[in-house]
PANUKE-438188 format. One line per 4 residues: number of its first residue (from 1); their letters; for each residue x, y, z of C-alpha. Coordinates in steps of 0.2 Angstrom, whole numbers. Layout:
N
NUM	A	X,Y,Z | ...
***
This chain:
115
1	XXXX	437,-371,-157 | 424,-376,-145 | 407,-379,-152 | 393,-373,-139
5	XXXX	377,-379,-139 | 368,-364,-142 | 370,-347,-150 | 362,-331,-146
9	XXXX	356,-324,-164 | 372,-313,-163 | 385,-326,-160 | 375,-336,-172
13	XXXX	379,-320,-185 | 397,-317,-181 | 400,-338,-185 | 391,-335,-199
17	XXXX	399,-319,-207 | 379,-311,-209 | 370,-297,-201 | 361,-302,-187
21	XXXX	346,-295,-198 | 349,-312,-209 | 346,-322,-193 | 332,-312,-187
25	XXXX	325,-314,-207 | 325,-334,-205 | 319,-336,-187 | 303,-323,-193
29	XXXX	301,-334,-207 | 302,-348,-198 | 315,-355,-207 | 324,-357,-190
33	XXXX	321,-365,-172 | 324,-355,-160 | 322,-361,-141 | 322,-348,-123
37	XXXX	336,-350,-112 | 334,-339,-95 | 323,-329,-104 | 337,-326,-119
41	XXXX	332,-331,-138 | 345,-345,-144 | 347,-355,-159 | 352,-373,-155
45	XXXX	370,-378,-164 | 359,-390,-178 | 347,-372,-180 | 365,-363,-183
49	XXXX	372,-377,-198 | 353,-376,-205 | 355,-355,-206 | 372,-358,-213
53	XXXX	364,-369,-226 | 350,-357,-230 | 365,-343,-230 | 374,-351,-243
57	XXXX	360,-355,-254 | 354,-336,-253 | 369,-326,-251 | 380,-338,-263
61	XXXX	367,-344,-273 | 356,-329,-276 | 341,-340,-270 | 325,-332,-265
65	XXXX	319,-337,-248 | 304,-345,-253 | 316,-355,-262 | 327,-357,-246
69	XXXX	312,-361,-239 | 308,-376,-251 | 327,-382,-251 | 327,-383,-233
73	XXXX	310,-393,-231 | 316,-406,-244 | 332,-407,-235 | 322,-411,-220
77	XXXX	313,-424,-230 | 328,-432,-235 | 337,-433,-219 | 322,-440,-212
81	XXXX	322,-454,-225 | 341,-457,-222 | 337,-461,-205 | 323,-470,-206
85	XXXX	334,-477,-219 | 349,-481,-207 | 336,-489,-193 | 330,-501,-206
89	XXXX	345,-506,-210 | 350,-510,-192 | 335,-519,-189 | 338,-529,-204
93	XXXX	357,-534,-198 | 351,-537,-180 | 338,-550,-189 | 351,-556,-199
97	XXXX	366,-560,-185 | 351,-566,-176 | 346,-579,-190 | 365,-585,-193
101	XXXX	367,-587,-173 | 352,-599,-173 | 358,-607,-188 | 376,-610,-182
105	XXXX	368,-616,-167 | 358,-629,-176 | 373,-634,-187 | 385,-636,-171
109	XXXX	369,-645,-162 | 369,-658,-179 | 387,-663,-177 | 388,-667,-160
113	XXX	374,-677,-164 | 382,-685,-175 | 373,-679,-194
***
């Protein structure tokens, strides 16, 4: 199946197996993103994984949804932190290959020198 990149709150339903009520619910409470496409309400494809998270933690889980609403900020937290996480990280290995590169450079420089 071909993923789009946005969903109308219908299709975004019918992925989901929920009323188009559920999505409606979420997007009133804010819980969903929604953006305007030639005039059309549509749920970008990450606003449609977060809805099927928050379905499964209230239709699975019998979760209220201010706990939904709780879960899903700290779920936001902590994939914020994973990638400021992740970009640390990157920076650190760049500084790291940058730092052996100038060391192997001063250790080739020493034996042609003759040290």
């Amino acid at each position: 199946m071909r993923k789009r990149k946005y969903y109308t709150p219908d299709q975004a339903a019918e992925l989901l197996g929920v009323g188009r009520d559920v999505i409606e619910t979420f997007i009133e409470r804010e819980l969903l993103d929604f953006v305007r496409r030639r005039g059309d309400l549509v749920l970008p494809l990450e606003q449609v994984e977060r809805a099927k998270v928050a379905c499964t933690l209230s239709e699975e889980l019998g979760v209220n949804l201010a706990g939904v609403e709780v879960a899903l900020h700290l779920r936001d937290k902590l994939i914020s932190q994973q990638e400021a996480m992740l970009e640390f990280v990157d920076r650190m290995m760049k500084m790291f290959n940058e730092e052996i590169d100038r060391i192997e450079k001063g250790l080739d420089r020493d034996v042609l020198d003759g040290e």
